[in-house]
C-alpha positions, -999 to +999 in steps of 0.1 A: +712+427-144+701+417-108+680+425-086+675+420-046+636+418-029+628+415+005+608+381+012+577+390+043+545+373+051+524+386+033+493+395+055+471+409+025+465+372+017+447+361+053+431+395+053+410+389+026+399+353+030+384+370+064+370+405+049+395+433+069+390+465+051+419+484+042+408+510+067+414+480+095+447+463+082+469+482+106+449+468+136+449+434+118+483+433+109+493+440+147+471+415+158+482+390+135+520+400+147+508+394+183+498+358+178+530+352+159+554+365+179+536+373+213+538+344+228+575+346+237+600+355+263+592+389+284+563+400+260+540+368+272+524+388+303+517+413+281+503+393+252+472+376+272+463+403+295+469+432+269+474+426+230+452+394+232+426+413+248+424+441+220+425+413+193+395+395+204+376+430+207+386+439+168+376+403+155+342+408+174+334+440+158+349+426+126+320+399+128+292+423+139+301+443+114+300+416+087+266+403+100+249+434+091+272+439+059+280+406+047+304+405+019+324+375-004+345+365+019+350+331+045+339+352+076+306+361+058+305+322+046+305+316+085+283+334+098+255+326+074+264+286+075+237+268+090+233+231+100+200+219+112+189+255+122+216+256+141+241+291+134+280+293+147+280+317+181+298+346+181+326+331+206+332+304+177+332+326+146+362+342+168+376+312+171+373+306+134+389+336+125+418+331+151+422+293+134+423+308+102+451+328+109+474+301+128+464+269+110+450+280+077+477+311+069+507+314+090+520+279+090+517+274+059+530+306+048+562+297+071+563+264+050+572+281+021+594+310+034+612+281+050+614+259+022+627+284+001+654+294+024+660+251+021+661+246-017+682+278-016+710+262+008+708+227-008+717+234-045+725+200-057+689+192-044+671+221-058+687+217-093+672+175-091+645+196-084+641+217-116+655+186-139+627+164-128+596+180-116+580+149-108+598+151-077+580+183-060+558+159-042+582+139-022+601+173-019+574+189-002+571+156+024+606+167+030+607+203+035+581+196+057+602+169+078+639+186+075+624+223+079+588+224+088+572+257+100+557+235+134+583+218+161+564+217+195+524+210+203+506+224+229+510+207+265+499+177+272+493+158+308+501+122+318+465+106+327+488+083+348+527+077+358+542+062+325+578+053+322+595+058+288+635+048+284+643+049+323+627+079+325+594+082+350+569+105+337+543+112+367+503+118+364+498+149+362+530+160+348+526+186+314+544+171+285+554+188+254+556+167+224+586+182+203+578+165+164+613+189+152+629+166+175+611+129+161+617+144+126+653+137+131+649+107+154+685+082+134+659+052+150+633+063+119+652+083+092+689+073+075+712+105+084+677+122+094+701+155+093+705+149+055+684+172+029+675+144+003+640+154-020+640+115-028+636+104+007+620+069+011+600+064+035+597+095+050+572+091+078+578+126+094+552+141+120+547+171+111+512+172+109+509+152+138+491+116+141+459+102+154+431+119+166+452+154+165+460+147+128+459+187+107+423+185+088+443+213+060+475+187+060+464+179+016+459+214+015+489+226+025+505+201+005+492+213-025+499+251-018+532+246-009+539+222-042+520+250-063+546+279-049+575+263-054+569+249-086+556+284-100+585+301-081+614+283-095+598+276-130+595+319-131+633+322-113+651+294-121+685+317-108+668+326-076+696+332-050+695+343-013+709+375-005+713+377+025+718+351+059+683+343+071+682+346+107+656+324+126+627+339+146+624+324+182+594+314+194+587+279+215+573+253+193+579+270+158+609+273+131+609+303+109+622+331+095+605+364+098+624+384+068+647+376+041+665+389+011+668+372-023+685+375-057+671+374-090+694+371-118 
């Protein structure tokens, strides 16, 4: 007997850790859509003068509401936080929520649809996988290198003219880091387009470097290690079912649905 499932984000999850009533998931669920796929091709005008607009209005009634009603939830955390008398404003509980969402959900959430999809398409990998579980760790460091959720940062600007391989970069200039791209730089990984869990080093940049380093990087670590670990130990003959088709958006690598098998 088999059976196929469809494989979505699931937004209950973020919903909860910020307090959205069930009344209010539709209008969260479309907001969360917006700052997923919004940003992209024709629908950007519309996105910041439009949908962006109406997001920001339903998170600031979110919080009013939940200062007059807090509940157990991270919102309600916020807002009551203090630090030498001083409270978080309302402009950067929105904030918080709108982190939340991007840093502490959706990415890492896209980790695992993606690395499914990967362990899926590699068998010979996934089944060292399920032989020695000792190897989820470095696994993990290489999902997150071969097929991590994050490609692009957001725009930076030369403080001065730099020159890089031939190549004059002027002051002023906006410059997009692209960390897809070093992830497969043949200069720093052996066959960097090679799936290997037992890659050594693997000095990928997926959570960035320096100053800009991701504060949730052990966090998402250990979620992602958890899901698939739970996942395959519970469906050891998990099998895709359909072809997963990649979501565009600059700066990002994802799926948006999926189908897959259980035997």
């Amino acid at each position: 007997m088999q059976e196929d499932y469809a494989v979505t984000i699931p937004m209950r999850a973020i919903a909860e850790m910020v307090g959205v009533s069930e009344a209010d998931m539709p209008r969260f669920r479309e907001g969360v859509r917006v700052l997923s796929d919004g940003l992209n091709g024709w629908r950007i005008a519309r996105t910041m003068f439009w949908d962006l607009r109406n997001l920001v209005k339903f998170v600031r009634e979110l919080v009013a509401r939940k200062k007059q009603n807090p509940s157990d939830d991270i919102l309600s955390g916020l807002i009551e936080a203090e630090i030498d008398g001083d409270r978080l404003s309302e402009d950067e509980l929105v904030s918080m929520v709108f982190i939340l969402i991007i840093a502490g959900f959706e990415t890492t959430a896209n980790l695992i649809s993606n690395g499914v999809i990967t362990l899926l398409d590699h068998p010979d990998e996934l089944a060292k996988l399920k032989n020695d579980p000792s190897l989820y760790g470095s696994a993990v460091e290489e999902l997150l290198r071969f097929s991590g959720p994050v490609h692009g940062t957001k725009m930076n600007y030369a403080k001065e003219d730099i020159e890089m391989r031939g190549v004059v970069i002027p002051k002023g200039m906006a410059v997009m880091p692209i960390l897809g791209s070093a992830n497969r730089d043949e200069a720093v990984f052996e066959n960097p387009n090679v799936f290997d869990i037992q890659r050594d080093p693997n000095k990928h940049l997926s959570f960035s470097q320096g100053n800009h380093f991701c504060l949730g990087a052990f966090l998402a670590r250990m979620e992602a290690k958890i899901a698939f670990k739970t996942l395959f130990e519970h469906m050891p003959e998990l099998e895709l079912a359909s072809t997963p088709e990649p979501a565009t958006m600059p700066g990002w690598y994802r799926y948006r649905d999926y189908r897959v098998r259980v035997r």
